[in-house]
C-alpha positions as CSV (number, residue, x, y, z in Angstrom):
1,X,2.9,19.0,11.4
2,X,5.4,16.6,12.5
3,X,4.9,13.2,10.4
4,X,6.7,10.0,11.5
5,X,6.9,7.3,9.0
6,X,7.6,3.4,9.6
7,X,9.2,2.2,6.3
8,X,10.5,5.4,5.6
9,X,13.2,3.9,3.5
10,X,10.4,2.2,1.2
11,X,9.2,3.4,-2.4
12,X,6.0,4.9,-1.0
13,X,7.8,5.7,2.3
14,X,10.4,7.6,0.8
15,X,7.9,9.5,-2.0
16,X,5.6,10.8,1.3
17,X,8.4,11.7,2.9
18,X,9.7,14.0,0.5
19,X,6.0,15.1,-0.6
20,X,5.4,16.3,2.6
21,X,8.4,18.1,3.3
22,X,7.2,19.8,0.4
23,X,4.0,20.9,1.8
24,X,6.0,22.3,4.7
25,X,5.8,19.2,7.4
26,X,8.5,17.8,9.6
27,X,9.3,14.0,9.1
28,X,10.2,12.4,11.5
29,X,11.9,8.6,9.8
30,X,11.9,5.5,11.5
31,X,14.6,2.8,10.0
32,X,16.1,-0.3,12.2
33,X,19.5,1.1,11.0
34,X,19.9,5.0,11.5
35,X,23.4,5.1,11.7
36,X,23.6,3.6,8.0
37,X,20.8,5.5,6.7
38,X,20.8,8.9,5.7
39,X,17.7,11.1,4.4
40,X,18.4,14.2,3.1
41,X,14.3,15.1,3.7
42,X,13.9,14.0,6.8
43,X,14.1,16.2,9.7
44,X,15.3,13.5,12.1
45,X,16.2,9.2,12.1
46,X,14.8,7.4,14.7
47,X,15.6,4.1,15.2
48,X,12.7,1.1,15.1
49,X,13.3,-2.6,16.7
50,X,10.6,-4.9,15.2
51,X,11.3,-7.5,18.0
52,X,10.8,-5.2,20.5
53,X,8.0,-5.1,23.0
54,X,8.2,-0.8,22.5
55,X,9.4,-0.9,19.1
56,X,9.8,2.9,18.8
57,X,9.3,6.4,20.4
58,X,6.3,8.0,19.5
59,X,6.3,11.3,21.9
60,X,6.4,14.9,19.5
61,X,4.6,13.6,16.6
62,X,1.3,14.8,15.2
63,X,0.9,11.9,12.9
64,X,2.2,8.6,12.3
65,X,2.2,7.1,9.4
66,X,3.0,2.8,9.7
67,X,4.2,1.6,6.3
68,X,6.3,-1.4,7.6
69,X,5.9,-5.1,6.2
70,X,7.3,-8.1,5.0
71,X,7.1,-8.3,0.8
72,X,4.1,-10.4,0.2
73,X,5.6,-11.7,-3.4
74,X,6.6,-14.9,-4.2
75,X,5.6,-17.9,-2.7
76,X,4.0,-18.6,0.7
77,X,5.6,-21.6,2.7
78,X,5.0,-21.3,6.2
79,X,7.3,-18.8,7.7
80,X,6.9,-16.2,5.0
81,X,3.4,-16.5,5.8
82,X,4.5,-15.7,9.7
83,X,6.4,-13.1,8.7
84,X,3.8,-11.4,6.7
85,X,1.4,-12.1,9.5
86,X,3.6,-10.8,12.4
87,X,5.6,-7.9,10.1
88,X,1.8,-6.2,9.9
89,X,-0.4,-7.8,12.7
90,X,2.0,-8.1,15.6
91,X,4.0,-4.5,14.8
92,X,0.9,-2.8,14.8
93,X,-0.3,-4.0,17.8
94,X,2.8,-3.0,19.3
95,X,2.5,0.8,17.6
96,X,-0.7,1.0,19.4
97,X,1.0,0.3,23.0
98,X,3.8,2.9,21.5
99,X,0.9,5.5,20.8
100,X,-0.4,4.8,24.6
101,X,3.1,5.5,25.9
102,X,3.9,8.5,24.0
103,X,3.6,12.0,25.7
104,X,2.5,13.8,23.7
105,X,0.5,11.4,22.2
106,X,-0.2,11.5,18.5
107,X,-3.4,12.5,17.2
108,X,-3.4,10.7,14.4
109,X,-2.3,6.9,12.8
110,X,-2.2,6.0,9.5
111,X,-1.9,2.6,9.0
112,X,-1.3,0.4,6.2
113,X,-3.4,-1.7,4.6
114,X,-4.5,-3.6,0.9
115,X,-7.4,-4.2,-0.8
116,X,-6.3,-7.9,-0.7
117,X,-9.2,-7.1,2.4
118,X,-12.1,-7.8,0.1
119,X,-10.7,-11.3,-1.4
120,X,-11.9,-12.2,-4.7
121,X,-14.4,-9.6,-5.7
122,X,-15.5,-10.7,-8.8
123,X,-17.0,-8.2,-11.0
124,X,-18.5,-6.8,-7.8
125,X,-17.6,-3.0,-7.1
126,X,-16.2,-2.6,-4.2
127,X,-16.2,0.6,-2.3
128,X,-14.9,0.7,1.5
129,X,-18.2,-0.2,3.0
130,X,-17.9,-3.6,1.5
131,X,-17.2,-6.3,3.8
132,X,-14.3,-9.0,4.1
133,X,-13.3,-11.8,1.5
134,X,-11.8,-14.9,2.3
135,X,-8.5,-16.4,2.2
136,X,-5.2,-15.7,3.5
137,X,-4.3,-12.1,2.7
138,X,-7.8,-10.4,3.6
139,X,-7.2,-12.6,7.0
140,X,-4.3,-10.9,7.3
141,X,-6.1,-7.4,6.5
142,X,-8.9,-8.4,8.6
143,X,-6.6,-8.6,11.4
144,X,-4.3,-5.8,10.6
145,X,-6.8,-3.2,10.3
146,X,-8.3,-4.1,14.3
147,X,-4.9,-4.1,15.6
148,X,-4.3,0.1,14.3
149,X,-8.3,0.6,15.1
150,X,-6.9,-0.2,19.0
151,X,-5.4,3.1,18.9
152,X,-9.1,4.8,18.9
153,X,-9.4,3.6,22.1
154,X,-6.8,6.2,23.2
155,X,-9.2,8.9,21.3
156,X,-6.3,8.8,17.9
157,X,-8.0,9.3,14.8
158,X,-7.1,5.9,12.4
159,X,-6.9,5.6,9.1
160,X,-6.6,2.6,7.3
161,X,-4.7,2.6,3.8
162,X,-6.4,0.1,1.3
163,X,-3.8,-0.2,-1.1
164,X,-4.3,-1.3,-4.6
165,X,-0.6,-2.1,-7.1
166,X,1.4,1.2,-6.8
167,X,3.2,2.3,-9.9
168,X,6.3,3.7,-10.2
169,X,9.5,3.2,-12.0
170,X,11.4,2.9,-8.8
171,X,10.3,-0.6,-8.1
172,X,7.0,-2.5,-7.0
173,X,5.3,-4.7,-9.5
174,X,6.0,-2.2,-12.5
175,X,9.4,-2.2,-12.7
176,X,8.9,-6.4,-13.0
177,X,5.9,-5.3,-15.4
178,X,8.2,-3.1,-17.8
179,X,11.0,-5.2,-17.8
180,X,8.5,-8.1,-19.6
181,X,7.1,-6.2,-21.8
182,X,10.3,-4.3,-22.7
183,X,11.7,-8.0,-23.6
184,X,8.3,-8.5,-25.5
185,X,7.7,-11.4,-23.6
186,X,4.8,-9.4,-21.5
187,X,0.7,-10.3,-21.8
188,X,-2.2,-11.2,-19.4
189,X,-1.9,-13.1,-17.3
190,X,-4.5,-16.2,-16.3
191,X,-7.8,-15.3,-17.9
192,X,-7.3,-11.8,-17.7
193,X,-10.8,-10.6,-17.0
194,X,-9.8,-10.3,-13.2
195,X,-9.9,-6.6,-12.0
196,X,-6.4,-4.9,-11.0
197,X,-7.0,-2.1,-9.1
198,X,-3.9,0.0,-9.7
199,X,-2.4,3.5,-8.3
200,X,0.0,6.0,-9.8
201,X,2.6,6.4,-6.5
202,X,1.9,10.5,-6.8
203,X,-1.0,9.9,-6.1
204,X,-0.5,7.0,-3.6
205,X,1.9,9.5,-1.5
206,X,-0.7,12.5,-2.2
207,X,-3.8,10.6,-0.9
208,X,-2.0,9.6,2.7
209,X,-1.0,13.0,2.6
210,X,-4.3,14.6,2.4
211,X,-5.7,12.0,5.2
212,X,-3.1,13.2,7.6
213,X,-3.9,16.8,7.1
214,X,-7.9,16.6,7.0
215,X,-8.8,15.6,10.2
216,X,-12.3,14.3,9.4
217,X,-10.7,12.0,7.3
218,X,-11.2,8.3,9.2
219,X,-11.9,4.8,8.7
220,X,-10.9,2.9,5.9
221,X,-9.8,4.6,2.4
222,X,-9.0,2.7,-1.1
223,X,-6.1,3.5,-2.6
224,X,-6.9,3.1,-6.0
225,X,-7.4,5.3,-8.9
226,X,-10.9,5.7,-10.3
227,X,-10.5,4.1,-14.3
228,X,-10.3,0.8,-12.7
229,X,-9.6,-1.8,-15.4
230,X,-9.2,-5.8,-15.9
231,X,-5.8,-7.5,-16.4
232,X,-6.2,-7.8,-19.9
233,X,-6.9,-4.2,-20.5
234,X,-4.2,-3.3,-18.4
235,X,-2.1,-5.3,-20.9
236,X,-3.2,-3.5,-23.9
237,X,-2.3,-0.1,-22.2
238,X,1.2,-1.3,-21.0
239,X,1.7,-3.0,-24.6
240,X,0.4,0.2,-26.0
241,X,2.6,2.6,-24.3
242,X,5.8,0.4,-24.7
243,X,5.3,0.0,-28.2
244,X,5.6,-3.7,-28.0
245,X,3.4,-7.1,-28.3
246,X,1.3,-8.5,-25.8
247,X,0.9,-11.8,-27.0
248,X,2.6,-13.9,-24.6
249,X,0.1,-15.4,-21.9
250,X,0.5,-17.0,-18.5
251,X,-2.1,-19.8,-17.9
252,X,-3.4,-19.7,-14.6
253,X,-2.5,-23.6,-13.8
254,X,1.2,-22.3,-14.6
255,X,0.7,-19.7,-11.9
256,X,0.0,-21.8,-9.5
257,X,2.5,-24.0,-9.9
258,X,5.2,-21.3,-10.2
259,X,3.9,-19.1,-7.0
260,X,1.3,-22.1,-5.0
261,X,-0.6,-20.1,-2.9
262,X,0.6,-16.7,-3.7
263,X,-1.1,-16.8,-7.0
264,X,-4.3,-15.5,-6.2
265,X,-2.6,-12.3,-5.4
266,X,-2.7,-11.7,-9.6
267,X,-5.2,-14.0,-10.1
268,X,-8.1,-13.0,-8.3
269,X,-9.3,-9.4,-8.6
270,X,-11.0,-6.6,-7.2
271,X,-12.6,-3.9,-8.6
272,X,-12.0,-1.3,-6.0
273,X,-13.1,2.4,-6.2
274,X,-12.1,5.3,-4.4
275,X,-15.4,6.6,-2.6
276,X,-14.5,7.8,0.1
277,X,-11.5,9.7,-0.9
278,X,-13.6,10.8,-3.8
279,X,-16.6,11.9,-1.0
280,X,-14.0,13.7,0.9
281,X,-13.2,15.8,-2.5
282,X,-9.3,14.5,-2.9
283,X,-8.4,14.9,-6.8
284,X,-5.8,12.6,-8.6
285,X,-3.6,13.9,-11.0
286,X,-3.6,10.4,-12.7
287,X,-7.2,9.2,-12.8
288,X,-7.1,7.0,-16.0
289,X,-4.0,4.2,-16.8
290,X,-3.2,6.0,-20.0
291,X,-2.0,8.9,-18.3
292,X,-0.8,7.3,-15.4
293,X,1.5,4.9,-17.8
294,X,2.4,7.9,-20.1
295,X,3.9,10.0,-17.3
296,X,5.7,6.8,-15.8
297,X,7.1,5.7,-19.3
């Protein structure tokens, strides 16, 4: 198959990209600076203009994969909030109207996604026929996933990629994570009973490959491993695995002052399982955080 990727440059971006050529696909990568970019993997550049009413050229591809979007951490004034609206909302919708122009037409979007979709769950499994929570960043899901679900209208198979925290030593929360704990000023962080639903980025890259290549695959997916745990058992691992203390703790009223709005991004929880990918018979190779911790560290 030929695979395009927007925010191919990107941690998970570049790890598909490469685990696919692997498998034998084509990638196709999309960057806003070609001429300054060079992939080694990647069959051919393309360029991408976010601005643009066409943003990119989507004729030749099989699937296309839409990773692009503005950084969600640290604080929320008002225009990073309208850059994280119109990086995911806006862009997609213009994907779609790239999809309708393309010939040949894809068969196939993957689109991005978080599990930031279901809010504050609680103690509350959540599998992906749960519905919406509130607040700003499952909004922003909300709205995100019914710009890519357009494209069915032009008969294109959708996915949608509920995304829990990737792991990876690259970058992402982790490498933040490790650096804390390596100081041994790491531990939990507000009460530490919320639920973190986490991902090694194997298996991240792994599980949007198998949704391009099954096509019966559709709908939403969570991208989370199965041995979901809370923030404070996520501590004990990481403390575990570093060999260092955990004793340090981050009161959630410091939290919010520090990141305002942004805070209920580690503050609020969700404890997200993998049902459908799980259903469809996809296998991690890092189900539980202990392993998933050991092969990072």
């Amino acid at each position: 198959m030929k695979i395009g990727i927007t925010g191919a440059t990107g941690l998970i971006g570049r790890t598909l990209g490469k685990l696919a050529v692997a498998h034998g696909h084509e990638v196709i990568a999309f960057t806003r600076n070609p001429a300054k970019t060079y992939l080694d993997w990647a069959a051919e550049v393309r360029p991408v203009d976010m601005a643009a009413a066409m943003p990119l050229e989507a004729s030749g591809i099989d699937v296309l994969v839409n990773l692009a979007g503005e950084s969600v951490f640290g604080r929320w004034p008002e225009a990073k909030k309208k850059r994280i609206r119109d990086s995911r909302i806006e862009f997609t919708q213009k994907v779609t109207r790239c999809l309708a122009a393309a010939s040949p037409r894809p068969s196939t979007l993957i689109s991005g996604s978080a599990v930031g979709y279901y809010g504050d769950g609680g103690g509350s499994v959540l599998t992906e026929a749960s519905g919406a929570g509130e607040g700003f960043l499952a909004s922003v899901c909300v709205e995100w996933e019914a710009a890519a679900r357009r494209a069915e209208q032009l008969g294109v198979r959708v996915v949608l990629l509920r995304t829990g925290v990737v792991l990876a030593t690259e970058g992402g929360a982790f490498k933040l994570m490790r650096r804390a704990f390596s100081a041994c000023v790491g531990g939990r962080l507000g009460s530490g009973t919320q639920w973190m639903p986490w991902i090694h980025v194997q298996d991240e890259a792994r599980m949007i490959l198998w949704a391009a290549e099954q096509s019966n695959v559709s709908g939403p997916l969570n991208l989370v491993a199965p041995g979901a745990v809370t923030n404070r058992e996520f501590t004990r691992v990481l403390a575990k695995t570093l060999h260092r203390p955990a004793f340090m703790h981050a009161p959630a009223f410091a939290l919010r002052l520090l990141l305002g709005e942004a805070a209920g991004m580690v503050l609020e929880g969700q404890h997200a399982v993998p049902q459908a990918a799980l259903t469809g018979g996809f296998q991690f190779d890092y189900p539980s955080l202990d392993e998933a911790l050991q092969a990072l560290v």
